[in-house]
N, CA, C and O atoms as a MOPAC input file, in Angstrom:
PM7 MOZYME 1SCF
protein

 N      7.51600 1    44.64900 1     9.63700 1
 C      7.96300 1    43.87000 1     8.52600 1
 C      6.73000 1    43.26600 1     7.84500 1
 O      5.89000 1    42.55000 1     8.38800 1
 N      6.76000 1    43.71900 1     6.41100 1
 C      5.65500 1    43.07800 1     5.50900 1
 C      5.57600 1    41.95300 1     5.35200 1
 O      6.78000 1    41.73300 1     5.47800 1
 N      5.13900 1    40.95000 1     5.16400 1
 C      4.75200 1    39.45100 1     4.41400 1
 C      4.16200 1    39.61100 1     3.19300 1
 O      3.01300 1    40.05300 1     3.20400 1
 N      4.82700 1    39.28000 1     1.81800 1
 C      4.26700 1    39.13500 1     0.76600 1
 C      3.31500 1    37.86200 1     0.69000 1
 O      3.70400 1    36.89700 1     1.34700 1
 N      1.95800 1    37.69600 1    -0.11500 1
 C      1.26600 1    36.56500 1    -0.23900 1
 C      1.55200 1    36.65600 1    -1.70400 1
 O      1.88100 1    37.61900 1    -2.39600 1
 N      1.36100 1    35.53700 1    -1.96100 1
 C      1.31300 1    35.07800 1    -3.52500 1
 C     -0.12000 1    34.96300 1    -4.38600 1
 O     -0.85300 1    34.65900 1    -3.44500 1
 N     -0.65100 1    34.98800 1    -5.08900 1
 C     -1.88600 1    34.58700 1    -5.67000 1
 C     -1.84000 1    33.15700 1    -5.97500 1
 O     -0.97000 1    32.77500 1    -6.75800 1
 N     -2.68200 1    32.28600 1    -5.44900 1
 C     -2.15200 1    30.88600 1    -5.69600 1
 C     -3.61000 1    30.53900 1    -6.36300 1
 O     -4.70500 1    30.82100 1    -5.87700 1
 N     -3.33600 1    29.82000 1    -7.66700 1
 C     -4.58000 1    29.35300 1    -8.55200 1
 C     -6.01000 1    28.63000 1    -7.46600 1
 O     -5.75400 1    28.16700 1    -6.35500 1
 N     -7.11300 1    28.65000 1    -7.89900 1
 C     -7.72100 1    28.08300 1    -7.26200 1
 C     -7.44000 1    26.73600 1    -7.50400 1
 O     -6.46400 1    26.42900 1    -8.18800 1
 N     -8.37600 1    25.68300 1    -6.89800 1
 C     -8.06300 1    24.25300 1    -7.00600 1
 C     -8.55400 1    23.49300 1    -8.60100 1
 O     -7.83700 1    22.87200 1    -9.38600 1
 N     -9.79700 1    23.76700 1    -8.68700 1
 C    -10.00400 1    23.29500 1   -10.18400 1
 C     -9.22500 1    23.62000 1   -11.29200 1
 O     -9.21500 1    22.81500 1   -12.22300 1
 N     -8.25100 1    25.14300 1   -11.41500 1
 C     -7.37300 1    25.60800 1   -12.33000 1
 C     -6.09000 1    24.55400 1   -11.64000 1
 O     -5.25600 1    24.29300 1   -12.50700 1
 N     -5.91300 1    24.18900 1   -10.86800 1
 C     -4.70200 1    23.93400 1   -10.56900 1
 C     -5.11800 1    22.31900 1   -10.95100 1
 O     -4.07900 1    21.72800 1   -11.24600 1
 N     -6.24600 1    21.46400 1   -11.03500 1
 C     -6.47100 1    20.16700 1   -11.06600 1
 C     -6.60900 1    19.80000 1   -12.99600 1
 O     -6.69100 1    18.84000 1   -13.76100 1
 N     -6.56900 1    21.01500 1   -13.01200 1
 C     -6.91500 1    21.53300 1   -14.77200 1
 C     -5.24000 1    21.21000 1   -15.21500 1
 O     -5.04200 1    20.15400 1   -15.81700 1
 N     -4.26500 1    21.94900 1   -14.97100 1
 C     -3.13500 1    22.41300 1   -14.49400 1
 C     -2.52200 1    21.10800 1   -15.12600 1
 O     -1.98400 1    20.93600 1   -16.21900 1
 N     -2.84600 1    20.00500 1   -13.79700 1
 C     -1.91700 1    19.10000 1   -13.49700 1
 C     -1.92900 1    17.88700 1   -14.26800 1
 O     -1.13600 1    16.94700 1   -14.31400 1
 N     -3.10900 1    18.14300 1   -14.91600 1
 C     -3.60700 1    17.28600 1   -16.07500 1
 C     -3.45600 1    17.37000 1   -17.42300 1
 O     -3.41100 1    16.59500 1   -18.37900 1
 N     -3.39600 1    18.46200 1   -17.23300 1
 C     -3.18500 1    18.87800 1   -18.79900 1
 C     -1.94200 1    18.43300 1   -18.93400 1
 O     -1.92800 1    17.73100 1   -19.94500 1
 N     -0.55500 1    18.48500 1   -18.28900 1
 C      0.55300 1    17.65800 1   -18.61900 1
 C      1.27700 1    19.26500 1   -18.49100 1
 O      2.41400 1    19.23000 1   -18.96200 1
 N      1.01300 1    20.21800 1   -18.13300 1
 C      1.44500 1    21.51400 1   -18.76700 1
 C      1.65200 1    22.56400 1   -17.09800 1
 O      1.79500 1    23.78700 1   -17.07000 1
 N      1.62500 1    21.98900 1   -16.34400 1
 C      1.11100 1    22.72100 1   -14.80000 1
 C      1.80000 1    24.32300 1   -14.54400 1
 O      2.98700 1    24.50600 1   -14.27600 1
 N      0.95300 1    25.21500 1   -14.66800 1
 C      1.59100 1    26.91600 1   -14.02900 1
 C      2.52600 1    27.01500 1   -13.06700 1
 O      2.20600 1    26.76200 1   -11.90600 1
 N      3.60200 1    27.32900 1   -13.33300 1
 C      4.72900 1    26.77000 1   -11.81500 1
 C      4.78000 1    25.56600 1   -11.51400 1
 O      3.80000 1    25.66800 1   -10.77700 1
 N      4.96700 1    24.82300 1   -11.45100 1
 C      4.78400 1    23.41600 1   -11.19200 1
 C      6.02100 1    22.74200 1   -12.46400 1
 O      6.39000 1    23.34600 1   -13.47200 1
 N      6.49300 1    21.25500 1   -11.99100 1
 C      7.74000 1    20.30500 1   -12.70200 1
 C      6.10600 1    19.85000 1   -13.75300 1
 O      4.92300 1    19.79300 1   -13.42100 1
 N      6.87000 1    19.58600 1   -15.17500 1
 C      6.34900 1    19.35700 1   -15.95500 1
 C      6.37600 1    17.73200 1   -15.61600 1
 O      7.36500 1    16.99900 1   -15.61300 1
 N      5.01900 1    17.39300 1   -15.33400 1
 C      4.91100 1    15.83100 1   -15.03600 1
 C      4.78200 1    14.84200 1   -15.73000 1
 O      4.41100 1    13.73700 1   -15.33100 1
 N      5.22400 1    15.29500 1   -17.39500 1
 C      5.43000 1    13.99400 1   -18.23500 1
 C      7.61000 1    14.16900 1   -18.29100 1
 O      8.48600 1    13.33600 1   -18.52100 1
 N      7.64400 1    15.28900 1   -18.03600 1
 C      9.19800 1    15.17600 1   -17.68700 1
 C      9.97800 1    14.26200 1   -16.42400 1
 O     11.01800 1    13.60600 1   -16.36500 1
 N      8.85000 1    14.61000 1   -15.44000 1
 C      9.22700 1    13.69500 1   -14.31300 1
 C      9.34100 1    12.25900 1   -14.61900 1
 O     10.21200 1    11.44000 1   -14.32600 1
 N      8.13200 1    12.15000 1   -15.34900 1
 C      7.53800 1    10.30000 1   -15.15600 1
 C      8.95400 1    10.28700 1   -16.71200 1
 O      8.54100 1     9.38600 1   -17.44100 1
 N      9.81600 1    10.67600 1   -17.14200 1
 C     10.70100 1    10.28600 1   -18.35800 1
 C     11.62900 1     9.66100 1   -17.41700 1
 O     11.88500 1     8.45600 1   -17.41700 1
 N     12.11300 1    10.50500 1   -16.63300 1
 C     12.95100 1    10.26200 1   -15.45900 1
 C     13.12500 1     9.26700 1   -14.42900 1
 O     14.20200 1     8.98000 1   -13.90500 1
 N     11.87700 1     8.70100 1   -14.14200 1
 C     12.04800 1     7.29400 1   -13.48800 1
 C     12.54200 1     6.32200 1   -14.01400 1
 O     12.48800 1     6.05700 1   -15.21500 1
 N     13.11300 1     5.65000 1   -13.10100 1
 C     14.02500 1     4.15900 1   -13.79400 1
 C     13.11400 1     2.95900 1   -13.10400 1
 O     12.95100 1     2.69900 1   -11.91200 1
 N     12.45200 1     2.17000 1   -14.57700 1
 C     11.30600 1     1.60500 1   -14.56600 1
 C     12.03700 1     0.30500 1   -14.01400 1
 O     13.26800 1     0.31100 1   -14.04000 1
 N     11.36600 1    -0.82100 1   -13.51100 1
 C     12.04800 1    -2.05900 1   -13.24100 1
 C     11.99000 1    -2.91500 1   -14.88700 1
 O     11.24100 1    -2.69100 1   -15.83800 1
 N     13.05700 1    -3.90400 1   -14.74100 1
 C     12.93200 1    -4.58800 1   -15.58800 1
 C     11.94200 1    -6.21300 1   -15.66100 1
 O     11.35800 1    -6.52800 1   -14.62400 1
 N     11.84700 1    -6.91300 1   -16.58400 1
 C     11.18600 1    -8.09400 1   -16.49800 1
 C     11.51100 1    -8.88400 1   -14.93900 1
 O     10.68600 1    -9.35600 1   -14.15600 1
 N     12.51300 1    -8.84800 1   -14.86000 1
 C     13.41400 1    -9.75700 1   -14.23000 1
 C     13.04200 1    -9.14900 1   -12.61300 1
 O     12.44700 1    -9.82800 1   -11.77600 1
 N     13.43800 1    -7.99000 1   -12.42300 1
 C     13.15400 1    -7.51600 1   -11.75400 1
 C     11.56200 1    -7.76800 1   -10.96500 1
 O     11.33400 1    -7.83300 1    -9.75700 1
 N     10.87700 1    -7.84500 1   -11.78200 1
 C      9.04200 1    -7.36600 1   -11.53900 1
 C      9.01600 1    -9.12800 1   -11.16200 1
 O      8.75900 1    -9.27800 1    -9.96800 1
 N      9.12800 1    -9.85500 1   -11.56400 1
 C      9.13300 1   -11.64400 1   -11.56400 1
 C      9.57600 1   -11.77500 1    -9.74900 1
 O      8.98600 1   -12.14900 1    -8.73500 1
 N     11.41600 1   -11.04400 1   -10.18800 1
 C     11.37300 1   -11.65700 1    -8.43500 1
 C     10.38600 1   -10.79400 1    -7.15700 1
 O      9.67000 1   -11.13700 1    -6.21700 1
 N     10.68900 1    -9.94700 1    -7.56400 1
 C      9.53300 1    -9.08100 1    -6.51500 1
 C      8.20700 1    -9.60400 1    -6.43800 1
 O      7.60700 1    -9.20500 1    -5.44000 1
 N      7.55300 1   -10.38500 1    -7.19200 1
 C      6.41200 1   -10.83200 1    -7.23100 1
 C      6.45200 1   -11.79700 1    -6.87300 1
 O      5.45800 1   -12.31300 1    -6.36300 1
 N      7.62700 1   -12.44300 1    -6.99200 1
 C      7.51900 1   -14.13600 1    -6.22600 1
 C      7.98600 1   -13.77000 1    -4.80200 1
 O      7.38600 1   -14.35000 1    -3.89700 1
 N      8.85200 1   -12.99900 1    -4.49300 1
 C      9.27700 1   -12.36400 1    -3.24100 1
 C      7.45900 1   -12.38900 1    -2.32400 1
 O      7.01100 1   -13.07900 1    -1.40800 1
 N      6.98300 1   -11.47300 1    -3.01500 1
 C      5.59800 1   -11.63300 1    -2.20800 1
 C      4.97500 1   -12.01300 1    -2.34400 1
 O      3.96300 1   -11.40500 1    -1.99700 1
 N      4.72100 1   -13.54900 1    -3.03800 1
 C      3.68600 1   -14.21700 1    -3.25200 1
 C      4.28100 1   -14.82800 1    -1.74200 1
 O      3.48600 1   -14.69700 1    -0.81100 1
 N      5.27300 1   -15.31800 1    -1.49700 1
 C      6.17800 1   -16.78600 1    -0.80700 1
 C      5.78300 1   -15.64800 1     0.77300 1
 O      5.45600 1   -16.25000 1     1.79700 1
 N      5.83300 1   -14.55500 1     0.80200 1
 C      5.83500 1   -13.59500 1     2.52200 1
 C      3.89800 1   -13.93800 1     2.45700 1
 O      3.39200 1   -14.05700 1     3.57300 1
 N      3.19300 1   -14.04000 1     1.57400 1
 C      1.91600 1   -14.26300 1     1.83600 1
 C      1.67500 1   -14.99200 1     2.40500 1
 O      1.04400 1   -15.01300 1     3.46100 1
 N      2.38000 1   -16.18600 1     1.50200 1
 C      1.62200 1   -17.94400 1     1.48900 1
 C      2.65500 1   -18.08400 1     3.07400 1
 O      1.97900 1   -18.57300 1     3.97800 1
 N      3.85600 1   -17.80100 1     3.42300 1
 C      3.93800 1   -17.58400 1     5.21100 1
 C      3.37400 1   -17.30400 1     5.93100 1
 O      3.21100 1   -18.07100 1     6.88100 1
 N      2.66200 1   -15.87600 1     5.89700 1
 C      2.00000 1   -15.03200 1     6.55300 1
 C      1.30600 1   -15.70700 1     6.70600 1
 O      1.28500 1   -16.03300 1     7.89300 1
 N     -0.07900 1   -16.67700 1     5.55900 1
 C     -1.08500 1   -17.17300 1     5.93400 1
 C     -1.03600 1   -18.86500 1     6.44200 1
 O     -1.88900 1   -19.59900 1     6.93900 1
 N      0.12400 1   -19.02800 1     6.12600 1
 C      0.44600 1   -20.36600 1     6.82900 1
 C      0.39100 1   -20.28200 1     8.50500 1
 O     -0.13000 1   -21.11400 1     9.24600 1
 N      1.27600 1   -18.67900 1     9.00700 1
 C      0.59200 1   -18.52600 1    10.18400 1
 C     -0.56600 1   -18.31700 1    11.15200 1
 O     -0.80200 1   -18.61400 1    12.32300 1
 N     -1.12400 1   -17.74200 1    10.26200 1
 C     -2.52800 1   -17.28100 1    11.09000 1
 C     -3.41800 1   -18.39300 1    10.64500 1
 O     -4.50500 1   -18.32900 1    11.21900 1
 N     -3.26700 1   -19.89800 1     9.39100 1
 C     -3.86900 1   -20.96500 1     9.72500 1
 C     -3.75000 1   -21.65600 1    11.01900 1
 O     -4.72800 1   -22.17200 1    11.55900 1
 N     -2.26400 1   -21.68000 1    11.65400 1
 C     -1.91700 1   -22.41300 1    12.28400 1
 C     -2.53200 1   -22.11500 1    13.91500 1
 O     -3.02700 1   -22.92800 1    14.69600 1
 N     -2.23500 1   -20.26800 1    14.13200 1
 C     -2.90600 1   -19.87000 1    15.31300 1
 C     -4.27900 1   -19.90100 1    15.01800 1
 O     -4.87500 1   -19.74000 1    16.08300 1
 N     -5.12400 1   -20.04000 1    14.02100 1
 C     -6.16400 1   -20.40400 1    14.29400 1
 C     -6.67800 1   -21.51500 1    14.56500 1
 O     -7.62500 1   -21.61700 1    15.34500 1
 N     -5.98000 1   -22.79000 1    13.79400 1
 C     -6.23600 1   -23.93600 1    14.44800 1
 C     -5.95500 1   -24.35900 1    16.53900 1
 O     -6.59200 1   -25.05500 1    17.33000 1
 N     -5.00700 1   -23.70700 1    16.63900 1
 C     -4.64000 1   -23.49700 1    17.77500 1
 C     -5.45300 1   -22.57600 1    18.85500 1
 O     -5.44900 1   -22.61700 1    20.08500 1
 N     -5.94600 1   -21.97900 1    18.20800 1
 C     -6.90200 1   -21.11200 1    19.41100 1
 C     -8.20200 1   -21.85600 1    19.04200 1
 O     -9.06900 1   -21.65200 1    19.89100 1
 N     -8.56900 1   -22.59400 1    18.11300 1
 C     -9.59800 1   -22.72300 1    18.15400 1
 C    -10.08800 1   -24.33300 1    18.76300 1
 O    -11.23000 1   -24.73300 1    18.98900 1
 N     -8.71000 1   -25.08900 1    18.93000 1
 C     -8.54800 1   -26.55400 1    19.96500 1
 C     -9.08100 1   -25.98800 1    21.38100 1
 O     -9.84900 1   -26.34700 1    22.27400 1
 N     -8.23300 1   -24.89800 1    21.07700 1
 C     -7.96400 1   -23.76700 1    22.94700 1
 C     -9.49400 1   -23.77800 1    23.36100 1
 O    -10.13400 1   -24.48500 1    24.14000 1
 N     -9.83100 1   -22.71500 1    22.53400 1
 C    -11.26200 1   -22.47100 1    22.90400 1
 C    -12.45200 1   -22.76900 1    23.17800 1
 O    -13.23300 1   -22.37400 1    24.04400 1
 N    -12.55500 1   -23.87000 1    21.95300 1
 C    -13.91600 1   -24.41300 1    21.61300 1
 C    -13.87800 1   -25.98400 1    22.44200 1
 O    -14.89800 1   -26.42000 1    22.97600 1
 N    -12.55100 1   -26.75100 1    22.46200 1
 C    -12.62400 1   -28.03100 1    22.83200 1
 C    -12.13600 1   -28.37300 1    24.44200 1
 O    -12.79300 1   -29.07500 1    25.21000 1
 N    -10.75100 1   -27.67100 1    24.79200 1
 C    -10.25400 1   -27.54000 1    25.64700 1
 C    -10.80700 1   -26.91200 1    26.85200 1
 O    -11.15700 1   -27.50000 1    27.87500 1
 N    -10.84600 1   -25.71900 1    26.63000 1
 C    -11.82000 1   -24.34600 1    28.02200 1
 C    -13.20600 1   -24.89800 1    28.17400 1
 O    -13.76400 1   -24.50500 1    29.19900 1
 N    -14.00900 1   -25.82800 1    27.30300 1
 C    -15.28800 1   -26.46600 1    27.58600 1
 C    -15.12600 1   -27.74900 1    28.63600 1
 O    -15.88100 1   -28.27300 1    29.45600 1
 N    -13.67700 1   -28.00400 1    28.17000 1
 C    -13.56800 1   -29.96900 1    29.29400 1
 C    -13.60400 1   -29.00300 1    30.88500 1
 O    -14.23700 1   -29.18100 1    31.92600 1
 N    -12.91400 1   -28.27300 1    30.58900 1
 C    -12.37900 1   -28.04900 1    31.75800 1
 C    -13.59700 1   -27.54600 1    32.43500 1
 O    -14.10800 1   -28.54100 1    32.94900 1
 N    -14.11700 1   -26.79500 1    32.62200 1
 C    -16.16100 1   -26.65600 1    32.76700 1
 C    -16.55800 1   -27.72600 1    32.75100 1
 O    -17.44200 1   -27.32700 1    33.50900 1
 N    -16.78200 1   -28.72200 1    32.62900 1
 C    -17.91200 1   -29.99700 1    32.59900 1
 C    -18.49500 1   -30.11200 1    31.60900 1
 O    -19.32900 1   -30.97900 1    31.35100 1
 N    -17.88100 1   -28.67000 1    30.47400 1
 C    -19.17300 1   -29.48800 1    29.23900 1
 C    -18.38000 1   -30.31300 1    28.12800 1
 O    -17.16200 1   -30.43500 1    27.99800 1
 N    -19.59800 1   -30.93600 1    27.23200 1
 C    -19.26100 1   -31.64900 1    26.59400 1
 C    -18.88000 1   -32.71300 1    27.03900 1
 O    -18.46800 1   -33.58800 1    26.27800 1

C-alpha cells in the first residue's frame, strides 16, 4: 500500500502566505478575525477589575508570609541559638 505525500510550501512562502491575509490552503485570516465576538466596554472594565482585586489578594498574601517568615527566621531561630 502506497502513501501519497503532499508538496507542502516551504516555511518563508508559507510565513509570506499568512501575512499577506491571502494563505494557499489555509482559512482566510481576516475572515476568521470577522468572526470573533469581541468583548464589550462593560465587559473589558469588569474583567479588569476582576484582576486587578485577585492581584492586590494574591499580593496581600505573599506580604503577609513574608512578614511571617521573616519574624520566623531572622528574629525568632536567632533567640533560640543565643544570638542576639
Amino acid at each position: 500500500m502506497a502513501v501519497e505525500t503532499v508538496a507542502r510550501p516551504s516555511f518563508p512562502a508559507r510565513v509570506s502566505a499568512f501575512f499577506s491575509g491571502l494563505p494557499e490552503g489555509y482559512e482566510n485570516v481576516k475572515n476568521e478575525l470577522r468572526k470573533v465576538t469581541w468583548p464589550d466596554v462593560g465587559q473589558v472594565r469588569q474583567a479588569t477589575i476582576g484582576i486587578i482585586a485577585v492581584v492586590l489578594f494574591v499580593g496581600a498574601i505573599i506580604a503577609l508570609l513574608d512578614l511571617v517568615l521573616q519574624n520566623l527566621l531572622v528574629r525568632w531561630i536567632p533567640q533560640l541559638f543565643g544570638g542576639r
